[in-house]
PQR file of N, CA, C, O and H, with PARSE charges and radii, in Angstrom:
ATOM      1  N   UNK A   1      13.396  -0.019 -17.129 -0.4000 1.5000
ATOM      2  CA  UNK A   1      14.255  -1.122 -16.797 -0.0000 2.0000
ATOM      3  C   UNK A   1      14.228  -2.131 -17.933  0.5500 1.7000
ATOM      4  O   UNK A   1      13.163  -2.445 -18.465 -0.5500 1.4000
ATOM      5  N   UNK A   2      15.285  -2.590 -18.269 -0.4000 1.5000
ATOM      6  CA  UNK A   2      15.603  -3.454 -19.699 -0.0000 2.0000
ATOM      7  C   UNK A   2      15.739  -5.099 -18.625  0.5500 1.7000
ATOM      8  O   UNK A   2      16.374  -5.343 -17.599 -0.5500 1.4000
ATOM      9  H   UNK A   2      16.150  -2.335 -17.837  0.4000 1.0000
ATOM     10  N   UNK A   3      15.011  -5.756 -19.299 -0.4000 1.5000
ATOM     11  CA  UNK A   3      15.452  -7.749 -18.773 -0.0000 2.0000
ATOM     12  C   UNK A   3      14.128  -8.042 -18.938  0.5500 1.7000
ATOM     13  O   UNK A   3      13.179  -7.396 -19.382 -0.5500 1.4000
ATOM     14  H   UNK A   3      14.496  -5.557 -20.132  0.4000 1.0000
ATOM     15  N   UNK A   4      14.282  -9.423 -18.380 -0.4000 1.5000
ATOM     16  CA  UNK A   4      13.038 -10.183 -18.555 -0.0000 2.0000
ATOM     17  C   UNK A   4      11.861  -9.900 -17.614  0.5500 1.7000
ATOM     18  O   UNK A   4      11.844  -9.918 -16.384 -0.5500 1.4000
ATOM     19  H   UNK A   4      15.053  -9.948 -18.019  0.4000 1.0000
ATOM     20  N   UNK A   5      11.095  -9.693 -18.299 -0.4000 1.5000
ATOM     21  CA  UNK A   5       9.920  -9.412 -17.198 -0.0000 2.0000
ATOM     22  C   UNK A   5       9.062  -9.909 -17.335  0.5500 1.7000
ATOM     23  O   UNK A   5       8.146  -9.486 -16.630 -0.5500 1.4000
ATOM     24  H   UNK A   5      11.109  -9.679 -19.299  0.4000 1.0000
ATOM     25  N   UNK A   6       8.642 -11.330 -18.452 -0.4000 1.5000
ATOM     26  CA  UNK A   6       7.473 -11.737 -18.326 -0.0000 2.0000
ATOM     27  C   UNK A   6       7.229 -12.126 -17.340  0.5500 1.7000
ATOM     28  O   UNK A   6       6.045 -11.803 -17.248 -0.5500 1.4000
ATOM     29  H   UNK A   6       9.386 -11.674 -19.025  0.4000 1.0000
ATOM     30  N   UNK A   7       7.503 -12.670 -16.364 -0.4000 1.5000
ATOM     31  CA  UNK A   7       6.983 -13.154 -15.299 -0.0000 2.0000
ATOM     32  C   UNK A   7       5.764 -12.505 -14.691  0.5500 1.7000
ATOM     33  O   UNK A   7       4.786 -12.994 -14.124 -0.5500 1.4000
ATOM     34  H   UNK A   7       8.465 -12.932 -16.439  0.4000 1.0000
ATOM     35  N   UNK A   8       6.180 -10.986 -15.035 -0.4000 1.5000
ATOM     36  CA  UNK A   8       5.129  -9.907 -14.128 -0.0000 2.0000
ATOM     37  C   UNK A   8       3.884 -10.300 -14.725  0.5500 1.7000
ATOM     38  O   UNK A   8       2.866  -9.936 -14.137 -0.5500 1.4000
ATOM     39  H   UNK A   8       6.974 -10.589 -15.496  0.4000 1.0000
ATOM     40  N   UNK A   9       3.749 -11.058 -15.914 -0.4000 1.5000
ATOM     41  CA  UNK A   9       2.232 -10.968 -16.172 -0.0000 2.0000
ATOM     42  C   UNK A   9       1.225 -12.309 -15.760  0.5500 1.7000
ATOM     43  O   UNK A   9       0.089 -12.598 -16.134 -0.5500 1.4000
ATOM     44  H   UNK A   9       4.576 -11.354 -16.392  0.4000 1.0000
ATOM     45  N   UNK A  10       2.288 -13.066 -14.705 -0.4000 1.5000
ATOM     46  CA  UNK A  10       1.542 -13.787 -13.951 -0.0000 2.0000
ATOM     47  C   UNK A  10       1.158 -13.830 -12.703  0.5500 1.7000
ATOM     48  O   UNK A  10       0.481 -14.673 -12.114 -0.5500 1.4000
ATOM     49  H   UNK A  10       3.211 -12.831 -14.401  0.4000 1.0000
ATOM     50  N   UNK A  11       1.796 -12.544 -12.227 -0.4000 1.5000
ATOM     51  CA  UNK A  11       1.666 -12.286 -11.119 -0.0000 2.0000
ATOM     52  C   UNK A  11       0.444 -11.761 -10.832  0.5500 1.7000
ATOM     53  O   UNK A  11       0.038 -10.951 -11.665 -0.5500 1.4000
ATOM     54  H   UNK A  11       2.346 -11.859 -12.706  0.4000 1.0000
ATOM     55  N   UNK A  12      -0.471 -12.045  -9.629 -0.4000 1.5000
ATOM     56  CA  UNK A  12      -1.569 -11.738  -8.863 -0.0000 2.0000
ATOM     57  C   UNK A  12      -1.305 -10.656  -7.966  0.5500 1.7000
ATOM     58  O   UNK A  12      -0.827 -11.063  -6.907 -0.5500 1.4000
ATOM     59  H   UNK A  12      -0.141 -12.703  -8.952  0.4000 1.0000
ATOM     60  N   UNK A  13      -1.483  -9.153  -8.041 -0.4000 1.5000
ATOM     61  CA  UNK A  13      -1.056  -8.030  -7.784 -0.0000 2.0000
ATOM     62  C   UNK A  13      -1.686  -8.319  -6.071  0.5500 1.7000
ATOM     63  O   UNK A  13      -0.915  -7.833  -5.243 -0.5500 1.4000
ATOM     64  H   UNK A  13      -1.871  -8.822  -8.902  0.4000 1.0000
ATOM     65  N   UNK A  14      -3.136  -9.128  -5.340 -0.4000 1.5000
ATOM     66  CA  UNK A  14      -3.341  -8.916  -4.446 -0.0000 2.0000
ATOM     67  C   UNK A  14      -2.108 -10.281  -3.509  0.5500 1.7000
ATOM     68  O   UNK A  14      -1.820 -10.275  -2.312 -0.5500 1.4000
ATOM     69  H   UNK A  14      -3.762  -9.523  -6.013  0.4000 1.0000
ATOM     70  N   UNK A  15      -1.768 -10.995  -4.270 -0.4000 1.5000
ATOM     71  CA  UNK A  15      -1.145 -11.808  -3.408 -0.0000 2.0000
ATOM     72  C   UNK A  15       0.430 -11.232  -3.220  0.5500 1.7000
ATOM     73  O   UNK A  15       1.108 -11.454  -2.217 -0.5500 1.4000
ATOM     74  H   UNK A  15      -2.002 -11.000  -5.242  0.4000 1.0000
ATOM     75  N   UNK A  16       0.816 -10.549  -4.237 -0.4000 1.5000
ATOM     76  CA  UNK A  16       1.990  -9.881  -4.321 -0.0000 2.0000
ATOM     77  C   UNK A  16       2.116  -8.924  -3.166  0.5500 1.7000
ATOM     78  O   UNK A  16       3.126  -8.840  -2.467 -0.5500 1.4000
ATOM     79  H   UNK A  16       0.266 -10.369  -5.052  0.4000 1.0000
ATOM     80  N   UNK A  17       0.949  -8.159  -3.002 -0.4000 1.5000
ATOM     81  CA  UNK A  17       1.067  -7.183  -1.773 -0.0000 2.0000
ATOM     82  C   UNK A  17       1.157  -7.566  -0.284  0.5500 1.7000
ATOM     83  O   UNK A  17       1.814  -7.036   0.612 -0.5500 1.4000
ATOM     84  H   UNK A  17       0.128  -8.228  -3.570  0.4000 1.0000
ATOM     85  N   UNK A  18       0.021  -9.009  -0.244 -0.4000 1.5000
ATOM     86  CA  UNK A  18      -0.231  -9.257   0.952 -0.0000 2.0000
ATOM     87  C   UNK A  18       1.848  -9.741   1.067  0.5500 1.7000
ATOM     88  O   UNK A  18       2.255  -9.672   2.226 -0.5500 1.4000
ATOM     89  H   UNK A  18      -0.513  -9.439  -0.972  0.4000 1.0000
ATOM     90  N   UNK A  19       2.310  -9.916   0.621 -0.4000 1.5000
ATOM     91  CA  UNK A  19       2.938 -11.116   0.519 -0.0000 2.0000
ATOM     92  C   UNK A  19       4.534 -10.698   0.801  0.5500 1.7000
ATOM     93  O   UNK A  19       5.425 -11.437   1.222 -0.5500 1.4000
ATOM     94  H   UNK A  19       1.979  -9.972  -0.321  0.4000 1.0000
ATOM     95  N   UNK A  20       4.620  -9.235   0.425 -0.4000 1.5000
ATOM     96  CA  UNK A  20       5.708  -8.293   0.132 -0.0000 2.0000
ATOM     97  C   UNK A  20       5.634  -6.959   1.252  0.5500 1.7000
ATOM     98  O   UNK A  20       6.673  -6.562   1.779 -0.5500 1.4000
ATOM     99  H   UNK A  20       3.897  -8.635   0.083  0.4000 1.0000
ATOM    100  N   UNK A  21       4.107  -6.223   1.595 -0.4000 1.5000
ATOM    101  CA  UNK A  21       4.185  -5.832   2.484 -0.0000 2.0000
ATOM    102  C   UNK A  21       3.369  -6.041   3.625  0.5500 1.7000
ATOM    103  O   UNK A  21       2.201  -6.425   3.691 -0.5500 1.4000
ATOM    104  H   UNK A  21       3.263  -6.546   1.166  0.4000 1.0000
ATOM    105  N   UNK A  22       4.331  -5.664   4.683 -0.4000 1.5000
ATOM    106  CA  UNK A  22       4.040  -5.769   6.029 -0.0000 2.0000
ATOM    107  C   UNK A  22       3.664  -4.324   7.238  0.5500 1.7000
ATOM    108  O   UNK A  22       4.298  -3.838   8.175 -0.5500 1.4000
ATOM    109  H   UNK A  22       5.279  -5.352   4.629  0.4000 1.0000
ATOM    110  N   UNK A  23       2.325  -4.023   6.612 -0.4000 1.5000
ATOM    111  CA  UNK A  23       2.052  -2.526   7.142 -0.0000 2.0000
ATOM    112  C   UNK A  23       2.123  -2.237   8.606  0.5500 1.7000
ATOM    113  O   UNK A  23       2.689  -1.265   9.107 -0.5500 1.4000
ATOM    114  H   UNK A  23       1.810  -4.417   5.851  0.4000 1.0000
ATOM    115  N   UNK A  24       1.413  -3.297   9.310 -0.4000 1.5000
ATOM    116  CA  UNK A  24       1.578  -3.194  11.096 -0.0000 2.0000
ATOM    117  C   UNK A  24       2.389  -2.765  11.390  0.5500 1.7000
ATOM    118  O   UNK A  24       1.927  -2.255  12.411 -0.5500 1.4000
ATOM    119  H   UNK A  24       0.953  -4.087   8.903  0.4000 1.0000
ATOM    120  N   UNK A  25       3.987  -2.298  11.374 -0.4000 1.5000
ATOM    121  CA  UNK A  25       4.261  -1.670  12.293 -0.0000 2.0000
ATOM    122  C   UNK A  25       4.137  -0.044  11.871  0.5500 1.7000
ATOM    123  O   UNK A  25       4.777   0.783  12.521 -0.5500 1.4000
ATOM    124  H   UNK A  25       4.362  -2.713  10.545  0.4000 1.0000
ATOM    125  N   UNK A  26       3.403   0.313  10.909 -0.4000 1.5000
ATOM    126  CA  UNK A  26       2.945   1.300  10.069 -0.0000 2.0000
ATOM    127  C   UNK A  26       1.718   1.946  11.456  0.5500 1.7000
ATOM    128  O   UNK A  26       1.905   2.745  12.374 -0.5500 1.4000
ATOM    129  H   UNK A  26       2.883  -0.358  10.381  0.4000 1.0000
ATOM    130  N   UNK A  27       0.347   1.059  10.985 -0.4000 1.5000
ATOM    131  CA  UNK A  27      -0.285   1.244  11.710 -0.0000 2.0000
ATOM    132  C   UNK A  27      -0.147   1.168  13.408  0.5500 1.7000
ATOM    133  O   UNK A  27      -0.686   1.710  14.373 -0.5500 1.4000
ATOM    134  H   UNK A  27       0.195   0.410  10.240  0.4000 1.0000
ATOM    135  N   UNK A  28       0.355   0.687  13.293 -0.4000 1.5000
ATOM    136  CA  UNK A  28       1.013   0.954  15.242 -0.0000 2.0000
ATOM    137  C   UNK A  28       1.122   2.063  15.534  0.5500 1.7000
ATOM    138  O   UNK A  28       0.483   2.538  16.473 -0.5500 1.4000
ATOM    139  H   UNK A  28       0.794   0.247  12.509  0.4000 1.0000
ATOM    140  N   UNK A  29       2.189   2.953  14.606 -0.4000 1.5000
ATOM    141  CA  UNK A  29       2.868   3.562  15.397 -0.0000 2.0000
ATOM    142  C   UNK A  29       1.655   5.228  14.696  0.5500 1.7000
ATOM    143  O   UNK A  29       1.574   6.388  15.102 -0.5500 1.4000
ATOM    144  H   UNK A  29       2.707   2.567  13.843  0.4000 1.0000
ATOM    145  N   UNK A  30       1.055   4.590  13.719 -0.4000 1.5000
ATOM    146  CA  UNK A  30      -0.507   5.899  13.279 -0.0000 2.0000
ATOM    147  C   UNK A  30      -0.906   5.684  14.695  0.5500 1.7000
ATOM    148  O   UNK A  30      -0.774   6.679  15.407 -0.5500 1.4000
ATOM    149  H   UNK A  30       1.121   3.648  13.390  0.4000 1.0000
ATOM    150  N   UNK A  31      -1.363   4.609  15.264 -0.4000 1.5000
ATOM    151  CA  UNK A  31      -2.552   4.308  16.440 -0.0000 2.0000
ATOM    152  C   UNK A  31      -1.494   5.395  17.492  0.5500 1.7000
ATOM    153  O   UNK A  31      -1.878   6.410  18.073 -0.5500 1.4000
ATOM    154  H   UNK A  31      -1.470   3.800  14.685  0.4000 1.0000
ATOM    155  N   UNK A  32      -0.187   4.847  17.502 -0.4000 1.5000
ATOM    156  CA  UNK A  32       0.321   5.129  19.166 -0.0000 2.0000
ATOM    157  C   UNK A  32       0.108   6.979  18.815  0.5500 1.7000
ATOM    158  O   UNK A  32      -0.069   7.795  19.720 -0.5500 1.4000
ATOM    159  H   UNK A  32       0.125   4.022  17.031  0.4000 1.0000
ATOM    160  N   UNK A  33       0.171   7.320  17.443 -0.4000 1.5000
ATOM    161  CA  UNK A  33       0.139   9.156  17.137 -0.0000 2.0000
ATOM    162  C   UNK A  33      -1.339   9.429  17.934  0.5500 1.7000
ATOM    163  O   UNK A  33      -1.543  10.373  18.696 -0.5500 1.4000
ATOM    164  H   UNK A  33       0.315   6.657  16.708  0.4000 1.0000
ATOM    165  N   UNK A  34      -2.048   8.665  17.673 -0.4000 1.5000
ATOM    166  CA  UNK A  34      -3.343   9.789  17.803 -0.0000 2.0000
ATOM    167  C   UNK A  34      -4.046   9.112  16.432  0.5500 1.7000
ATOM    168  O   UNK A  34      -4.983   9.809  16.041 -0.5500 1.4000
ATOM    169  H   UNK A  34      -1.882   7.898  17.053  0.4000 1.0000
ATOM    170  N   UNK A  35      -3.862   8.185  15.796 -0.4000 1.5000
ATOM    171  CA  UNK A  35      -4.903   7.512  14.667 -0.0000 2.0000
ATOM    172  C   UNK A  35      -4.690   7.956  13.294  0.5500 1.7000
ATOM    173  O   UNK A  35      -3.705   8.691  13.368 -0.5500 1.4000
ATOM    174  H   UNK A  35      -3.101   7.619  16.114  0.4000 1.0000
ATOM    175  N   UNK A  36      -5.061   7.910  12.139 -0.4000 1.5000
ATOM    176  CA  UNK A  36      -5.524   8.895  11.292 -0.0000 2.0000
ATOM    177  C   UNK A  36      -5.610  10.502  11.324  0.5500 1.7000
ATOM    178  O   UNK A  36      -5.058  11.426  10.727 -0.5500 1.4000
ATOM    179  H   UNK A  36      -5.861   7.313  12.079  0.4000 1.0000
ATOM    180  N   UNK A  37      -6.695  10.345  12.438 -0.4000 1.5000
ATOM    181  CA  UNK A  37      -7.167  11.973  12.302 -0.0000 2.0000
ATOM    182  C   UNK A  37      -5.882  12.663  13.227  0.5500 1.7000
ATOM    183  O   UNK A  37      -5.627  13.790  12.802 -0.5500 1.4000
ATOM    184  H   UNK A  37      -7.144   9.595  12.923  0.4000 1.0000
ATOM    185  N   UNK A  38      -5.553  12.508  13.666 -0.4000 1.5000
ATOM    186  CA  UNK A  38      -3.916  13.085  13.870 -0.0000 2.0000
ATOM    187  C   UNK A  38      -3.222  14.062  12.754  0.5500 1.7000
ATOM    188  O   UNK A  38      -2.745  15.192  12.862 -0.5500 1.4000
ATOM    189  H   UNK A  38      -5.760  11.593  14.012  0.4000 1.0000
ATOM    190  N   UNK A  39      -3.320  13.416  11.942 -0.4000 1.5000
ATOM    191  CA  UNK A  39      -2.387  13.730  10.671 -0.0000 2.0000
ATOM    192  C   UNK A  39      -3.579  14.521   9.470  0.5500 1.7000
ATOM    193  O   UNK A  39      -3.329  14.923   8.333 -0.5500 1.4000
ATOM    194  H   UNK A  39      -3.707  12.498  11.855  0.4000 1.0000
ATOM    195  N   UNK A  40      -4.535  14.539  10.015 -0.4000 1.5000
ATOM    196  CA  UNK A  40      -6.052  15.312   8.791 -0.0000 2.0000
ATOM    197  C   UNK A  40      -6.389  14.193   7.826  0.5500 1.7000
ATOM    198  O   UNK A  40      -6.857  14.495   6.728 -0.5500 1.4000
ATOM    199  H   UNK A  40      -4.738  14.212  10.938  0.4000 1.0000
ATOM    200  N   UNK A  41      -6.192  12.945   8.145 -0.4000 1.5000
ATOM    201  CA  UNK A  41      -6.879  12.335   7.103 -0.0000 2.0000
ATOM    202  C   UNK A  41      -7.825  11.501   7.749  0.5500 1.7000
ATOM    203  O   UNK A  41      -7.695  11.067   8.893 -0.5500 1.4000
ATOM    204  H   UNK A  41      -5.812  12.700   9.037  0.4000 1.0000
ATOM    205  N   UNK A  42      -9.135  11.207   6.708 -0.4000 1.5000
ATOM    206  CA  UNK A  42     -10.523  10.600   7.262 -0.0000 2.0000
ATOM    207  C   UNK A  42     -10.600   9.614   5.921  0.5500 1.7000
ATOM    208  O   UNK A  42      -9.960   9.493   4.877 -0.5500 1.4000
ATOM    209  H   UNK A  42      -9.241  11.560   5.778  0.4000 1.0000
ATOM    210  N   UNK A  43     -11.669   9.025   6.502 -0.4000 1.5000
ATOM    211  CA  UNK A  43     -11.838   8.025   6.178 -0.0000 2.0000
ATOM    212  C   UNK A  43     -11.584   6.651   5.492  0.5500 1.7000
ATOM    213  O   UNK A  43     -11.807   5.885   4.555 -0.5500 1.4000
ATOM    214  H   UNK A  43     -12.190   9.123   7.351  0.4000 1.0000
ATOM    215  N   UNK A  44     -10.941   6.918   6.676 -0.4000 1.5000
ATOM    216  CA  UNK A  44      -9.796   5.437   6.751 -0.0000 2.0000
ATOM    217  C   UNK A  44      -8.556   5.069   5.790  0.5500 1.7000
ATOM    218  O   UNK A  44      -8.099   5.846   4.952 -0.5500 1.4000
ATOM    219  H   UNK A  44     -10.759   7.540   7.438  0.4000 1.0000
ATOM    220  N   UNK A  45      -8.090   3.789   6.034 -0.4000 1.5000
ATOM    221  CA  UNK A  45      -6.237   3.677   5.251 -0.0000 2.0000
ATOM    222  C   UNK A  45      -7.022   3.647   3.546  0.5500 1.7000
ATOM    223  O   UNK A  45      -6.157   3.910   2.709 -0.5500 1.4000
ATOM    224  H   UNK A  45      -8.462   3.158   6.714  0.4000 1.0000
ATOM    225  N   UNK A  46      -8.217   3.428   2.995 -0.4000 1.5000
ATOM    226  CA  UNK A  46      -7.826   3.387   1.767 -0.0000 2.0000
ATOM    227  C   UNK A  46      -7.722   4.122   0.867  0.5500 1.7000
ATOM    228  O   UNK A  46      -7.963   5.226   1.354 -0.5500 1.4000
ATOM    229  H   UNK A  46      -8.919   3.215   3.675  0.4000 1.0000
ATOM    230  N   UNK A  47      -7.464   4.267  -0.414 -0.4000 1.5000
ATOM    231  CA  UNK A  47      -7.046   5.235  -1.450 -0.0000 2.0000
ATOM    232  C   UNK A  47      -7.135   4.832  -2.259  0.5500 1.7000
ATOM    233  O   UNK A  47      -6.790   3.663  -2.432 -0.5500 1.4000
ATOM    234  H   UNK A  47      -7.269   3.369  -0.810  0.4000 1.0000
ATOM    235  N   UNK A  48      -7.740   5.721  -3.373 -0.4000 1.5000
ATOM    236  CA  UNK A  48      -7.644   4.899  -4.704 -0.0000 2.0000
ATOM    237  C   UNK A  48      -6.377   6.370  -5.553  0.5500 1.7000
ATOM    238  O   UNK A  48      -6.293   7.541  -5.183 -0.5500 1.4000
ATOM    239  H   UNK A  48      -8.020   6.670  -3.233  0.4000 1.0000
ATOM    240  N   UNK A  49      -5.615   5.704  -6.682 -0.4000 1.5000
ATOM    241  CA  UNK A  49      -4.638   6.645  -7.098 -0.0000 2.0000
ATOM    242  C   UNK A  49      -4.691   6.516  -8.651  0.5500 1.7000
ATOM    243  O   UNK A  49      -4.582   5.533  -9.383 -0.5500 1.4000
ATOM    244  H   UNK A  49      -5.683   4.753  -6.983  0.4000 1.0000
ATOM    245  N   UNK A  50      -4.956   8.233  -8.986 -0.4000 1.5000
ATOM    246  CA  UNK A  50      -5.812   8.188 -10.679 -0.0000 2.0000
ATOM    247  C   UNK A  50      -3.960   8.672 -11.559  0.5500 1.7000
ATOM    248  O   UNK A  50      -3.272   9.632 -11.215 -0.5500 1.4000
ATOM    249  H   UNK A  50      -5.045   9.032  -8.391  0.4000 1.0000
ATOM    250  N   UNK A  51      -3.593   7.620 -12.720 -0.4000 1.5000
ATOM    251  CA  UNK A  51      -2.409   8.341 -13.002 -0.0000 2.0000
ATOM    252  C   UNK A  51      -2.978   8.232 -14.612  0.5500 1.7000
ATOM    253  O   UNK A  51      -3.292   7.333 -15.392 -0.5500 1.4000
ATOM    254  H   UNK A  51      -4.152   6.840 -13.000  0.4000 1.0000
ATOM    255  N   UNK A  52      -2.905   9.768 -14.606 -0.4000 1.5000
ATOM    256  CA  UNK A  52      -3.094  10.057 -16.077 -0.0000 2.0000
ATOM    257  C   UNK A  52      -1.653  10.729 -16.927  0.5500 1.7000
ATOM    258  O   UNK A  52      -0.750  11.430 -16.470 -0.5500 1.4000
ATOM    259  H   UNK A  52      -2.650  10.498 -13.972  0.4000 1.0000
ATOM    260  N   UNK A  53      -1.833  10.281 -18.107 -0.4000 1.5000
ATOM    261  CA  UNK A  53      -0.674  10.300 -19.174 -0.0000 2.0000
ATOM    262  C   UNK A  53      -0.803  11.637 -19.787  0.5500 1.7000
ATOM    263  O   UNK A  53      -0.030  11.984 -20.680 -0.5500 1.4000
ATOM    264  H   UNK A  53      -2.567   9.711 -18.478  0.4000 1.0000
TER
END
């Protein structure tokens, strides 16, 4: 994407998230499935994500 983007380098990536998304009705509707383990995944919502070049 071509324009201005400095801005992005003041941005605070954890306030950006809280701030932009809104997961609850995410997790609701995991809980109303059957949870997590419903779907084969454990231990719990977090993730870490490795992107190599």
């Amino acid at each position: 994407m071509e324009g201005e983007n400095a801005f992005l380098q003041t941005l605070d990536p954890v306030f950006a998230v809280k701030d932009l998304v809104d997961e609850r009705f995410v997790r609701k509707a995991v809980d109303n499935a059957g949870g997590l383990q419903a779907f084969g995944v454990t231990g719990g919502w977090d993730r870490t994500e490795l992107i190599e070049a």
